[in-house]
C-alpha positions as CSV (number, residue, x, y, z in Angstrom):
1,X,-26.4,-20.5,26.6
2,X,-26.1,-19.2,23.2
3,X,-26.1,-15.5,22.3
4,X,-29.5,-15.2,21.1
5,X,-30.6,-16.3,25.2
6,X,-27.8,-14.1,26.7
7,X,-29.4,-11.3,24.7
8,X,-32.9,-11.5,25.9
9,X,-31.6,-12.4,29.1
10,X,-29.9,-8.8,29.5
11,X,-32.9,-7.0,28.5
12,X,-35.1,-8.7,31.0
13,X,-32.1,-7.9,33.6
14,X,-32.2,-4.3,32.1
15,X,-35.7,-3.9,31.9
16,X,-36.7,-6.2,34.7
17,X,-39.7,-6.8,33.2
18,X,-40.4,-9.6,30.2
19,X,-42.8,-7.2,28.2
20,X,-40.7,-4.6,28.1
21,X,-38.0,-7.0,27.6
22,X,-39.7,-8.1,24.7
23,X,-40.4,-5.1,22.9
24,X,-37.0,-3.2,23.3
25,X,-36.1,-6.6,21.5
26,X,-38.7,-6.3,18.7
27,X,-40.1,-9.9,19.7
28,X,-43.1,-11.6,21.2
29,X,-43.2,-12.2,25.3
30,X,-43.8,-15.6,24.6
31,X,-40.2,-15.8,22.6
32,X,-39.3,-14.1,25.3
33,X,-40.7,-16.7,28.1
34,X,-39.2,-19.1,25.6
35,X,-35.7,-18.4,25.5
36,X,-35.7,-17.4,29.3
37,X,-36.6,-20.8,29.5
38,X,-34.2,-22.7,27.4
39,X,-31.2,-20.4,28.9
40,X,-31.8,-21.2,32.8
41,X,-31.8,-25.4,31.4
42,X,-28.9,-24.3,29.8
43,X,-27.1,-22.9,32.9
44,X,-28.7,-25.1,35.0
45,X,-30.1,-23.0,37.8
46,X,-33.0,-20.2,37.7
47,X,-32.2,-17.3,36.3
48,X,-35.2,-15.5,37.8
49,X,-38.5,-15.8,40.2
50,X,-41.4,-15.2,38.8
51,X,-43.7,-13.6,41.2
52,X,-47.6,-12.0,39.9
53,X,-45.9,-11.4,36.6
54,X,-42.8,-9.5,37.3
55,X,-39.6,-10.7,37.6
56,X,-36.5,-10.7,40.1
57,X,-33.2,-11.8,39.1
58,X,-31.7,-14.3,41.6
59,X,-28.2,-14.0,43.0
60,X,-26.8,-16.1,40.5
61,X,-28.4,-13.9,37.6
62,X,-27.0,-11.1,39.2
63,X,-23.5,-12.3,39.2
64,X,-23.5,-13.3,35.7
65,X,-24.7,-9.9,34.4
66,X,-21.6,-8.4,34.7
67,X,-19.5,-10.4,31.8
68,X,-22.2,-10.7,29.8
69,X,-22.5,-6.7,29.1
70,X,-18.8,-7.2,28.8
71,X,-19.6,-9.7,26.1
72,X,-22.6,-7.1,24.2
73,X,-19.6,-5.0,24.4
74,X,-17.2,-7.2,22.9
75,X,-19.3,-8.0,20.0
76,X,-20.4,-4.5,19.7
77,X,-17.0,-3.5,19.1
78,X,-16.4,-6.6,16.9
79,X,-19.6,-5.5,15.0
80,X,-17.7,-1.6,14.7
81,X,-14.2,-3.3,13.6
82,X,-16.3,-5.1,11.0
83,X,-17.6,-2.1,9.4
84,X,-14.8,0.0,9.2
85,X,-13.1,-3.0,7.6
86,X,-15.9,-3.2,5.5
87,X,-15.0,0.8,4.3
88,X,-11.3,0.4,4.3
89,X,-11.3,2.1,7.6
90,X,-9.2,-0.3,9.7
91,X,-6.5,-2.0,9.8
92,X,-2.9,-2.2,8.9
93,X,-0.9,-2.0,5.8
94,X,2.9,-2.6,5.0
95,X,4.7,-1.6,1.9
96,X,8.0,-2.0,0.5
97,X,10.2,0.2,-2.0
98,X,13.5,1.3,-3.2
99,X,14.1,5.0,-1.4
100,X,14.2,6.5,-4.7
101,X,10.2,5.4,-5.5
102,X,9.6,5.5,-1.4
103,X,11.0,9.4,-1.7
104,X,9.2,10.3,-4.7
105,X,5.6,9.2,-4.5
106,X,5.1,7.2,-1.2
107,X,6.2,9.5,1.4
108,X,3.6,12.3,0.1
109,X,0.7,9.4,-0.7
110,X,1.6,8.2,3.0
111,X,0.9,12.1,4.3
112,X,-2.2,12.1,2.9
113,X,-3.9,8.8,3.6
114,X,-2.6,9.7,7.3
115,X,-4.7,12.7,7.6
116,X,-8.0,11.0,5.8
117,X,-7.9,7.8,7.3
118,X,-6.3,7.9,11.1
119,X,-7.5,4.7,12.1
120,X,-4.6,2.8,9.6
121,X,-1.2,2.0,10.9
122,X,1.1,2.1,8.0
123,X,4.4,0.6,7.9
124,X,7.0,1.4,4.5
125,X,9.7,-0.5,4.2
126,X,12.6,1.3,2.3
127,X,14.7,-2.1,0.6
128,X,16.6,-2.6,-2.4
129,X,14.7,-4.1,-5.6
130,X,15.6,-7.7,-4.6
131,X,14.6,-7.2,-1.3
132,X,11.3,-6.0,-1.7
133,X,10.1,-9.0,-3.8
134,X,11.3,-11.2,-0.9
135,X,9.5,-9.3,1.4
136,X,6.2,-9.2,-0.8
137,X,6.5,-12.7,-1.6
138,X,6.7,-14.0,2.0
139,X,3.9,-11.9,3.2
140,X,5.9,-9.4,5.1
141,X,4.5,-6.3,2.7
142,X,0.8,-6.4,1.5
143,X,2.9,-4.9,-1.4
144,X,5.7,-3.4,-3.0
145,X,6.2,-0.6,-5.7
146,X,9.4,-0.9,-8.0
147,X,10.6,0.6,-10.9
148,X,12.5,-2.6,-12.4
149,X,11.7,-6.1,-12.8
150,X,12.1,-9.1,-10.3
151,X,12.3,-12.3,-11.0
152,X,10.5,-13.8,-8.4
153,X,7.7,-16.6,-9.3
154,X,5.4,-16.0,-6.5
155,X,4.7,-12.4,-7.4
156,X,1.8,-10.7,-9.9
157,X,2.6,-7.2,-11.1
158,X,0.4,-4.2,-12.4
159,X,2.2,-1.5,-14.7
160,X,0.8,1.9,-13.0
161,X,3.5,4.3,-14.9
162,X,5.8,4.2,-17.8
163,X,8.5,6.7,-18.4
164,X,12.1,6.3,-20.8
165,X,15.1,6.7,-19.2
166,X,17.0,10.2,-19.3
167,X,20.3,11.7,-19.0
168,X,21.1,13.9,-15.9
169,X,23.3,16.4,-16.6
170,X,24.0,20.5,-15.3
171,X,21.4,22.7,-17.4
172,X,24.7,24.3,-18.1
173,X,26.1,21.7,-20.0
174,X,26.4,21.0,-23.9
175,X,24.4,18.6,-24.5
176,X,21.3,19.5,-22.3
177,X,19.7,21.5,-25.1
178,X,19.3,18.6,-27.2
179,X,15.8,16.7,-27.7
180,X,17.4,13.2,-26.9
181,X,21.0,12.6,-26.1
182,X,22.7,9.0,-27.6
183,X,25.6,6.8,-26.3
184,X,27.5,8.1,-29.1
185,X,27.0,11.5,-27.1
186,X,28.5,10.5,-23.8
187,X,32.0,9.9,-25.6
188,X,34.5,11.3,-23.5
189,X,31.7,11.8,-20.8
190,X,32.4,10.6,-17.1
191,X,28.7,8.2,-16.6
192,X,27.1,7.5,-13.5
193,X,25.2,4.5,-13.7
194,X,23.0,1.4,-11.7
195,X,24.9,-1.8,-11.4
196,X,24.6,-3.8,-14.6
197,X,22.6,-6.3,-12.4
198,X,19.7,-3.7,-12.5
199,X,17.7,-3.5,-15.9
200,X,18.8,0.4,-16.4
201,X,22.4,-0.8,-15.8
202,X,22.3,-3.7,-18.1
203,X,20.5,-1.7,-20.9
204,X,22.6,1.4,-20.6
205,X,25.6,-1.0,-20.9
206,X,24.2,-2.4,-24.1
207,X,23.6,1.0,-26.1
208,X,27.3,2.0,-25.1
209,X,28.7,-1.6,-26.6
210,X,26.7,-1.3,-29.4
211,X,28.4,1.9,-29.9
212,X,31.6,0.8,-30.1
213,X,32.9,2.1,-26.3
214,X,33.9,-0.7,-24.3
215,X,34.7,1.2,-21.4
216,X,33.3,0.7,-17.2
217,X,30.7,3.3,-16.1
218,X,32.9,5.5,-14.0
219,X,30.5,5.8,-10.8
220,X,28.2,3.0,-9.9
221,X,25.2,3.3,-7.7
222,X,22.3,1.7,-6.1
223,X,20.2,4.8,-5.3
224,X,18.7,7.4,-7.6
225,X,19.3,9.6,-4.8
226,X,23.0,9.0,-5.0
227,X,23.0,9.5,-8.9
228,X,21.5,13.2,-8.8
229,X,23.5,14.2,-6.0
230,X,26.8,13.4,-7.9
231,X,25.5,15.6,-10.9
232,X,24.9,18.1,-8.9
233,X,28.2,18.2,-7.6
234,X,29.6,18.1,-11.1
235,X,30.8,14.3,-11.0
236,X,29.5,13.1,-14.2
237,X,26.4,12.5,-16.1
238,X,24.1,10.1,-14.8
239,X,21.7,7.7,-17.1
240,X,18.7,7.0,-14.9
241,X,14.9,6.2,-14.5
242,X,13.2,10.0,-14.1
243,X,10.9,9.1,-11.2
244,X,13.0,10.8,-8.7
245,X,13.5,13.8,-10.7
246,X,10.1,14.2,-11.1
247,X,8.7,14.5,-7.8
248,X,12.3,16.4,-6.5
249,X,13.1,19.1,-9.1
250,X,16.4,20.2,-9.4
251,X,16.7,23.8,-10.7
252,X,20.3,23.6,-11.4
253,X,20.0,19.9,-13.4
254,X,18.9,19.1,-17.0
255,X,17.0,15.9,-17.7
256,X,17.1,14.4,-21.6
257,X,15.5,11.8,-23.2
258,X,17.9,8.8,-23.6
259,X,18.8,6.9,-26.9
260,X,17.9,4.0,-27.5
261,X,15.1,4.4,-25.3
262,X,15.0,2.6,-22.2
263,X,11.7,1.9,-20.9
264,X,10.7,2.4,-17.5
265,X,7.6,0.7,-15.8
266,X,6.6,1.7,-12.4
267,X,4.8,-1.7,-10.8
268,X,2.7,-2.5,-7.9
269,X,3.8,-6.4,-7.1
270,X,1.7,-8.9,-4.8
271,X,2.0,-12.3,-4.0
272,X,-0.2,-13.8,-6.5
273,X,-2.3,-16.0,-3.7
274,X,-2.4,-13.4,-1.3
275,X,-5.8,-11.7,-0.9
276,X,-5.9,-7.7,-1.0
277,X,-7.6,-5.9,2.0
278,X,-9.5,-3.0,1.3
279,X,-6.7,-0.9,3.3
280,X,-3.7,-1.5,1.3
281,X,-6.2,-0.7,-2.2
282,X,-7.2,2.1,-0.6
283,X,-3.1,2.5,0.2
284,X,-2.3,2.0,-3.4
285,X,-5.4,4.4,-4.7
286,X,-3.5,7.1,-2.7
287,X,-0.2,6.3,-4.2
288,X,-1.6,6.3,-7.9
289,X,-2.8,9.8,-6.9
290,X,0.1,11.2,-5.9
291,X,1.8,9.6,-9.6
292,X,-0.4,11.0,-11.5
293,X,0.0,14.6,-9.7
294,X,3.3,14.8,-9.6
295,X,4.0,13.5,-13.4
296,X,1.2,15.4,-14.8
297,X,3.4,18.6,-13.1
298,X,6.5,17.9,-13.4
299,X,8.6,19.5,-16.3
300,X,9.5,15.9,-17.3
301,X,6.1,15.0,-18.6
302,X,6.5,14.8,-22.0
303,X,8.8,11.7,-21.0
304,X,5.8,10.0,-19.3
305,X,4.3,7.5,-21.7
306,X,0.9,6.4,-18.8
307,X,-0.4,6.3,-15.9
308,X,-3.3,4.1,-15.0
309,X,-6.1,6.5,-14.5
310,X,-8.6,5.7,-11.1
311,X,-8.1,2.4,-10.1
312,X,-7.7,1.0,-13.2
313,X,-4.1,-0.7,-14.3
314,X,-2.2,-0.6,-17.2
315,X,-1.1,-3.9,-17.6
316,X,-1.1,-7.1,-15.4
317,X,1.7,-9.1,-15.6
318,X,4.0,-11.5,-14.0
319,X,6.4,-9.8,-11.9
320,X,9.2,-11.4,-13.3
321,X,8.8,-9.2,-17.0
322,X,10.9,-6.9,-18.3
């Protein structure tokens, strides 16, 4: 029996009559007659007696009623999956970031898709750079949001935010009234700094050889977290991406634009033959939202180059760019 003939054959068993069978199912009693017809050869045994035009389900009728209303409900519910699917209503989505991006616009793009769409189980992954490609790339995220490049040939990446680099000092310091602050600058200066295995790291490394000092960074990290904690406490001046600082303002700390500039590009990454569900865009739509809020407020603005406005993206590019 195929669904169409399980169909009419609960609305005769609901009805218990083919006419009104027939027009609860917007069809002709002879379809009806019809597919009654071609279901009880298809089950092979009567399905119901026929008796001065009415109808009476036999005992085996009777006893198949029960799982096929289970069924209508199966595919009902099937048919209400579909549609919230459909509307980005469903669903799951996983995403991966370094704590410092996580921190700064996930957690608060994750507190607001919660509230306006329920029905999504989210899952963030909180991984170093490295670690989030790998994740992305073997279909373990949906996606992943980083703030430096991989170099990992199974990814795509969009550009959603460019920012330079800065110098995090105390507001109290000398150098935190000036416009832009070079290596030249930070002679003398105890430098907290990313590993030189990071972009940041490797760059910032550059501009100081380049200026003639040769020396180690003083205080390596691996977290932006990390890097304004130590200024805070007075352990050096860090030379960092501003994303953190933008979305967790520091009264007491001084941000400066960096020379030579080190550009910063805030990417989504996807494996590049993975399909999007409508979740994770509408997952990513959020998190754009929340970037462009919180750079658009923050005091560090002026260091923001763009942010993809709507859904639209800066620039598509391999993930593996610089």
């Amino acid at each position: 029996m195929n669904l169409r003939q399980l169909e009419v054959f609960e609305a005769v068993m609901r009805t218990g009559s083919i006419g009104q069978a027939a027009r609860a199912l917007g069809v002709s009693q002879p379809a009806v007659s019809k597919s009654l017809r071609l279901a009880e050869e298809a089950a092979g045994f009567v399905l119901f007696r026929r008796v001065r035009g009415r109808v009476f389900a036999s005992p085996e009728a009777e006893s198949l009623l029960p799982q096929v209303e289970r069924l209508r409900g199966d595919l009902d519910g099937i048919a209400s999956l579909i549609r919230q699917l459909r509307d980005g209503n469903a669903g799951s989505v996983t995403v991966a970031a370094p704590g410092s991006v996580a921190h700064a616009f996930i957690t608060p793009a994750l507190a607001a898709f919660a509230r306006e769409r329920p029905q999504i189980r989210v899952e963030v992954m909180i991984l170093p750079t490295a670690m989030v490609a790998d994740r992305v790339a073997e279909a373990q995220a949906d996606f992943g949001v980083v703030h430096q490049p991989t170099d990992n040939p199974y990814l795509d990446g969009e550009v959603i935010c460019e920012a330079d680099g800065v110098c995090v000092m105390p507001k109290r310091h000398a150098l935190a009234q000036r416009r832009a602050v070079g290596a030249r600058d930070l002679a003398g200066e105890r430098l907290i700094c990313y590993r030189e295995d990071t972009a940041i790291g490797y760059l910032v490394r550059r501009a100081l050889r380049a200026a003639g000092d040769r020396r180690e960074i003083d205080l390596v990290i691996n977290q932006s977290q990390q890097a304004l904690d130590l200024v805070e406490a007075g352990a050096g001046l860090a030379v960092m991406d501003p994303f953190l600082l933008m979305a967790d303002h520091r009264p007491a700390l001084a941000a400066v634009a960096f020379r030579p500039t080190i550009p910063n590009r805030l990417r989504i990454i996807r494996a590049r033959e993975r399909p999007r569900s409508r979740a994770a865009a509408q997952f990513e739509r959020s998190i754009l939202a929340v970037i462009r809020a919180r750079t658009a407020a923050s005091p560090l603005a002026a260091l923001v180059k763009r942010v993809a406005a709507g859904g639209a993206r800066i620039r598509r590019e391999r993930a593996s760019a610089a």
